[in-house]
C-alpha positions in Angstrom: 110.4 -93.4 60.9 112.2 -93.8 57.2 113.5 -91.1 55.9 113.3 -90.4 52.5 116.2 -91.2 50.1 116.5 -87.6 49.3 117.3 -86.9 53.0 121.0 -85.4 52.8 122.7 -84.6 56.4 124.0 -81.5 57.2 126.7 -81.1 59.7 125.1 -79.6 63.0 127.9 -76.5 63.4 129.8 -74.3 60.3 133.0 -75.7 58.8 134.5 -72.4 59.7 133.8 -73.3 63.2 135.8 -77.0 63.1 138.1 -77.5 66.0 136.3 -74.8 68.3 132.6 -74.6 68.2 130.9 -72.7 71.1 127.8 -72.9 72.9 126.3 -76.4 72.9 128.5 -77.8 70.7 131.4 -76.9 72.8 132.6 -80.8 73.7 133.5 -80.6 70.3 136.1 -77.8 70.9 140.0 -79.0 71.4 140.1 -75.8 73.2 139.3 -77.1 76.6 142.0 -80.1 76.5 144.6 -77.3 75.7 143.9 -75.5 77.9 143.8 -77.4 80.8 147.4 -78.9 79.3 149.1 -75.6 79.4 147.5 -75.0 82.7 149.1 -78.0 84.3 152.8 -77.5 82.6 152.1 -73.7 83.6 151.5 -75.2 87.4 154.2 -77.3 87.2 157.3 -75.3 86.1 156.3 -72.3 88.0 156.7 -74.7 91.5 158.9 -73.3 93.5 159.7 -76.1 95.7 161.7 -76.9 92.4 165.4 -75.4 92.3 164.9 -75.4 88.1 162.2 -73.0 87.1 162.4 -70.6 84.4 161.6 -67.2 84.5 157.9 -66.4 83.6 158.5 -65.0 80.1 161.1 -68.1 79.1 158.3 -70.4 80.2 155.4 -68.8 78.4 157.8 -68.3 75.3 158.9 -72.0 75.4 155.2 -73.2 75.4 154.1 -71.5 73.3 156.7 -72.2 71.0 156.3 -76.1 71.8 152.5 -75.9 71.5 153.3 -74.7 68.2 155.6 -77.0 67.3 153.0 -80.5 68.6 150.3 -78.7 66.1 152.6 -78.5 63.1 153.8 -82.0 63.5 150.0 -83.3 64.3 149.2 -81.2 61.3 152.3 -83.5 59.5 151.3 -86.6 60.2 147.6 -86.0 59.7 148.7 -84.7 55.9 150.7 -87.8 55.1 147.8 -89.9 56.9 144.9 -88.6 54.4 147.1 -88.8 51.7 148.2 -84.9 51.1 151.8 -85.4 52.1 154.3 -88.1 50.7 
């Protein structure tokens, strides 16, 4: 089948919904991979058989604030990589 040259494509989910679609389309959500990353560091530093863990509160402070910190310097590089930063 040939579609027509007036055919125009149309993205299959909203643009407000970029990074974190639902339903069906939810492979397409970076949701899931963060997730199961703060799940594992979560797992990790709350192991007692280690003699270094934090308190609860410092860890879920510290990744959040280091979660925050990976996006704004993904968000950076991506910038400079499209050509929006110099």
């Amino acid at each position: 089948m040939k579609l027509s040259e007036k055919t125009v494509k149309v993205h299959l989910y909203d643009l407000s919904n970029v990074l974190k679609p639902r339903g069906t389309m939810k492979k397409e959500s970076i949701g899931d991979y963060i997730l199961q990353k703060l799940h594992d560091y979560y797992e990790s530093w709350t192991d007692k058989s280690y003699g270094d863990i934090p308190t609860e509160e410092e860890l879920l402070a510290l990744l959040k604030a280091n979660l925050n910190s990976e996006v704004e310097s993904a968000w950076k590089i991506f910038r400079y990589n499209v050509g929006l930063e110099k």
